[in-house]
N, C-alpha and C positions, 0 to 999 in steps of 0.2 A: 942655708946660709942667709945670713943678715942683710937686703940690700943697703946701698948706701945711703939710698934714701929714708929709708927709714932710722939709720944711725945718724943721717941730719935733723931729723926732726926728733929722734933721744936729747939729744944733749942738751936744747935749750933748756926743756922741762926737766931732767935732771940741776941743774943749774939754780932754775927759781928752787927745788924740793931743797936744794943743801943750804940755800941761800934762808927758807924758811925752817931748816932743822936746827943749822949749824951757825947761829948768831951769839949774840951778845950784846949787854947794855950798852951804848954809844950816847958820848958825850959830844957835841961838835958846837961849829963855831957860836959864839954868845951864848952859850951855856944852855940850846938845844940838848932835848934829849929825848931818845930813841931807847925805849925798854924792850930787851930781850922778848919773842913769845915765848910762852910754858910748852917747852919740846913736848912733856907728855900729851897736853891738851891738841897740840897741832898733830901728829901723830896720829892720835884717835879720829880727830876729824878727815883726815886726810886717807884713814882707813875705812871709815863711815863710808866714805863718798865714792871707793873702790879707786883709788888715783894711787894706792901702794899695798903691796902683797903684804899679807899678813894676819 
């Protein structure tokens, strides 16, 4: 069984992973802008570096 503590310390870092999977180009105020990362390229890195199964 999973303690709780370790399902508190899951969540943040699930969190930033969907946060850096699950984006999109963003326009915001004065005509800032925020380009999407290349899912495939983060992905790979993020497989590289052992931080996701696969």
């Amino acid at each position: 069984m999973i303690s709780s503590v370790a399902i508190g310390l899951w969540r943040p870092k699930a969190a930033v992973l969907n946060a850096l999977i699950a984006n999109s180009d963003m326009i915001g105020r004065d005509g800032n802008r925020s380009p999407a990362l290349p899912h495939a390229k983060v992905v790979a890195a993020l497989k590289a570096r052992g931080a996701v199964a696969g």
